[in-house]
N, C-alpha and C positions, 0 to 999 in steps of 0.2 A: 539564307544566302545574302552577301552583303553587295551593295550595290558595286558595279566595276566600272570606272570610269572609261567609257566609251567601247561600250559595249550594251549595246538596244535590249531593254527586256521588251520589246515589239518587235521582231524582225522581221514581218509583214507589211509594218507601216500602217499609216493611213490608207483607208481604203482610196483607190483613184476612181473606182465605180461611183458616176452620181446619173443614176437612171431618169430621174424628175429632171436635170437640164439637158440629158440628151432627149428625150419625148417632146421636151421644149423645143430645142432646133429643130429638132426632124418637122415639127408641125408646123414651126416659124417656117422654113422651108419649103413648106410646101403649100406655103398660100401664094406665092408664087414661082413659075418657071423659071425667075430669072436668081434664085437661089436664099441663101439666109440672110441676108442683104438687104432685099427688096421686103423681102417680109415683115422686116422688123420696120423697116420706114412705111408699110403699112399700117402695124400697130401705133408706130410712133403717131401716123395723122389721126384717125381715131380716136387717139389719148387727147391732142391738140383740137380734133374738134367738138371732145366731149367737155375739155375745158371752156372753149367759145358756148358753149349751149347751157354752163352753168353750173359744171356738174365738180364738188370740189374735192371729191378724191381725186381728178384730172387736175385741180390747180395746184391737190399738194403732190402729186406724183412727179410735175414739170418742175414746182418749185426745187423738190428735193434732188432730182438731178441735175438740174440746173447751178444751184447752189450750193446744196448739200443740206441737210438737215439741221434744224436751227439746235446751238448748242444749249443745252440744259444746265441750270441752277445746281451746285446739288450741294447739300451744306450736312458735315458727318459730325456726329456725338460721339462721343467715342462710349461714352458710359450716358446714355437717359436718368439712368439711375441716380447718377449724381449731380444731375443740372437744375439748377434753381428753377424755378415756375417763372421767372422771370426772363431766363434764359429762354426756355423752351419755347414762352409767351412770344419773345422778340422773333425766334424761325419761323414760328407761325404767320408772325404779321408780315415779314419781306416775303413770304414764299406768295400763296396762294388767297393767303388770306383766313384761311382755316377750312377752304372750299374742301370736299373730301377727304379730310381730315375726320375719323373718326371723335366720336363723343368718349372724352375719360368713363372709365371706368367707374361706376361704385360698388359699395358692398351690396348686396342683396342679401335678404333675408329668403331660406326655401322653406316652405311651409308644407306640411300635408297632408 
């Protein structure tokens, strides 16, 4: 069957069920009477005073909504196969440094 221009092979859609952020509010909710509001500016101090005591998933969690998440490098080959060692050499040395960066490959010999 060929595709028809606008006409949904979904006609369910996306599901609008997300059970994990309704469990979320319902318990945000109910760390306080005064509703999902108050809860969250509960978690919110806890986050802030777990960042004061040192603690740095708290400092990257503020950073990141505070700021937004720092933008990443990303640099594409289109083909490896066809890039000079020199080439490849120079991504290595702007990026990371060669920091986890896997060891080349060689051949092995299996013996046995």
């Amino acid at each position: 069957m060929a595709f028809q221009k606008g006409k949904t092979t979904n006609p369910g859609g996306r599901s609008s069920l997300k059970p994990w952020t309704d469990a979320l509010r319902m318990e945000i909710a109910a760390l306080s009477k005064e509703g999902l509001g108050a809860g969250l500016r509960q978690i919110a101090r806890s986050v802030v005073i777990s960042a004061a005591e040192g603690d740095k998933d708290a400092w990257r969690e503020i950073g990141d909504r505070l700021e937004g998440k720092p933008m990443q490098n990303l640099t594409v080959i289109k083909d490896a196969r066809t890039a000079t060692d020199a080439e490849l050499t120079a991504i290595i040395d702007e990026g990371d440094g060669g920091e986890g960066v896997a060891a080349p490959q060689t051949d092995s010999v299996v013996t046995h």
